[in-house]
N, C-alpha and C positions, 0 to 999 in steps of 0.2 A: 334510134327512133323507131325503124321498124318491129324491131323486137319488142317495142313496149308495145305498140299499138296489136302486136300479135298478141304479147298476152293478156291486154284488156277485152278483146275481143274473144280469147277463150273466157277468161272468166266470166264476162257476159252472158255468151252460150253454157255454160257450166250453171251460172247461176238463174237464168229462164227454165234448165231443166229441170233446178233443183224446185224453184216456184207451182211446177207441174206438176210434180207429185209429193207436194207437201203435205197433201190431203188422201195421199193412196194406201190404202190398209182397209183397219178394222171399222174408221169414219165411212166405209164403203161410197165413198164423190172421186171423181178425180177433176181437180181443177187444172186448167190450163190458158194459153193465151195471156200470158201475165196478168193472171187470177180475174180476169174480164168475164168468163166462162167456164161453169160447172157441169157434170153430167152426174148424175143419182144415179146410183145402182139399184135396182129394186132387187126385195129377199127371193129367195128360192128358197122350197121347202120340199121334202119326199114324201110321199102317201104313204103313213104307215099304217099296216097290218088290215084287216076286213071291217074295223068297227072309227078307223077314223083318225085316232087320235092323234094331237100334234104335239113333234117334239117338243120335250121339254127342256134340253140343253142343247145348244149347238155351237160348236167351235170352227173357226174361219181361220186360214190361214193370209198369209197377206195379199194382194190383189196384185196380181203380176202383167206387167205390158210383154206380151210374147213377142211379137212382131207386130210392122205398121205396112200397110200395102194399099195402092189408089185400086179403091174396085170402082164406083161409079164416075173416075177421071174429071171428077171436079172440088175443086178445094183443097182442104187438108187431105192428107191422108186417111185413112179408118186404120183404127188401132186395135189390135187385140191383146182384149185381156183373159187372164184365164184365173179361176176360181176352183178352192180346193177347201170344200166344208163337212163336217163331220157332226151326225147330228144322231141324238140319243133319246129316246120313249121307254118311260119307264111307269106302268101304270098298274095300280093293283089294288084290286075288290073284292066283293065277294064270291064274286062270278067271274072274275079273268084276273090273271095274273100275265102281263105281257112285260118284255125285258127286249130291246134290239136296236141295231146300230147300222146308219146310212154313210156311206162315203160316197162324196161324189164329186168327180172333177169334170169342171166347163169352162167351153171357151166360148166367150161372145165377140162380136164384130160389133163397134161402133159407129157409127159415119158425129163426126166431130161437129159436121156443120151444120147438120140435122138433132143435135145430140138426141141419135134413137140408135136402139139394136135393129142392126139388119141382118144379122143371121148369129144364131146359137147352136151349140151342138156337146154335148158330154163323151171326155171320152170313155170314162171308166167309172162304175159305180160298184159296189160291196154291200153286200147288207147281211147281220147277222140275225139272226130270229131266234128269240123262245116264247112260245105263246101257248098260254090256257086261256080256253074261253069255255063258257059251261053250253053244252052242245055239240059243242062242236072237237072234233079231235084234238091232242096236242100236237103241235110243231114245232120243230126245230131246227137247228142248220145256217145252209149260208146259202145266197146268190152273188153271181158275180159277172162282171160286161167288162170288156177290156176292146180297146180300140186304135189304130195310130190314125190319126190328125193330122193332116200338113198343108200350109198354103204357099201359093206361088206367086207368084209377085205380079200378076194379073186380077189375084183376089179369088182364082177356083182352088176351092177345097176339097178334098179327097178326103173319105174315108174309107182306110182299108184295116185287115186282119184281125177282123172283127172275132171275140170270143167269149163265153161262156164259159170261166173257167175255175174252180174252185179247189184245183191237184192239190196246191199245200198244203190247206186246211186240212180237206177226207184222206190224203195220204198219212196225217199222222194218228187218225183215228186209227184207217185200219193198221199200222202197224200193230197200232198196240192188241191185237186181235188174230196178230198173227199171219195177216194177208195180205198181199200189194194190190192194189188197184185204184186207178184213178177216174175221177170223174170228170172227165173232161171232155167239150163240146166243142169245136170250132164252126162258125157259121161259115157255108158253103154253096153255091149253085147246083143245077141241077147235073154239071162235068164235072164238079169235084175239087174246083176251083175256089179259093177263096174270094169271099165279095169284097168288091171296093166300088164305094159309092162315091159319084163326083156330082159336085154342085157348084154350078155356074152363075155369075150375076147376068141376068137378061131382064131388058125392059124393065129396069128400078126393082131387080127383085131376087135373090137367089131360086132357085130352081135343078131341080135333080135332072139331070141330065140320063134320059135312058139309051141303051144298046139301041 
């Protein structure tokens, strides 16, 4: 008898989780609370190029719960989810020919009982460019932000080794060119140290915590 009651009781818990994210993907909700309560994702979009334009395709991967952690110690937990979209502008006239491509991953902190973001943050973005515009020079290339992310079970988030780094792409240019050299940036203080920024929940709110 115990044994059964053991595994109705997992399947229960199995199947309330399953009900939670029935709705988590490309529907961008995630329902929970056995389907009592919803939270909408709103879109994110990147500023392309000097004249505006908005992507015209964008591809989303699926909406991922990273971790759940109590940061303002009342209620549910707040969940993070992290987001990972790829979005492409391709626009072309008489006067510009523009072609480029945004990757961007983010993570937001939800509070469930609130359903609102209470803190967001990206950790890595890419973007590739080629643009004519009549005027103005041409451009080409890539940019690139790379970052680690982690939370603690208090709910303060850390970002650290933070970079600027584009080595694989312009190291195969220049091979072909005959020469090694990378372009590579790391973000750093004023002792050489790389930054890591912590942000704290205080008084209903994150907040960056200074030295």
């Amino acid at each position: 008898m115990k044994n059964y009651r053991y595994v109705l009781i997992l399947f229960l818990s199995l199947s309330n989780l399953a009900v939670s994210q029935i709705s988590l993907g490309q529907d961008r909700r995630y329902v929970y609370n056995n389907t009592k309560d919803t939270i909408f994702f709103t879109n994110f979009l990147p500023k392309f190029s000097t004249i505006g334009f908005n992507p015209k395709i964008s591809l989303c991967g699926d909406i991922k719960i990273v971790d759940s952690i109590q940061v303002d110690g009342i209620g549910r937990k707040e969940l993070v989810f992290y987001f990972n979209c790829t979005f492409f502008n391709s626009q072309h006239g008489g006067t510009f020919d523009i072609d480029e491509s945004v990757e961007i991953g983010k993570y937001e902190i939800w509070n469930l009982d609130t359903k609102s973001v209470i803190f967001e943050v990206i950790d890595h973005k890419k973007t590739n460019f080629n643009r004519f515009i009549a005027g103005q020079p041409k451009a080409n290339g890539n940019t690139c932000y790379k970052s680690d992310v982690t939370f603690d079970d208090s709910g303060t988030i850390t970002v650290k080794n933070v970079k600027t780094d584009c080595s694989v792409e312009n190291e195969k240019k220049v091979k072909s060119r005959g020469k090694r050299k990378k372009d590579t940036c790391t973000t750093t203080d004023a002792r050489g140290k790389k930054q890591e920024v912590v942000y704290k929940f205080i008084d209903g709110k994150y907040a960056e915590l200074r030295n």
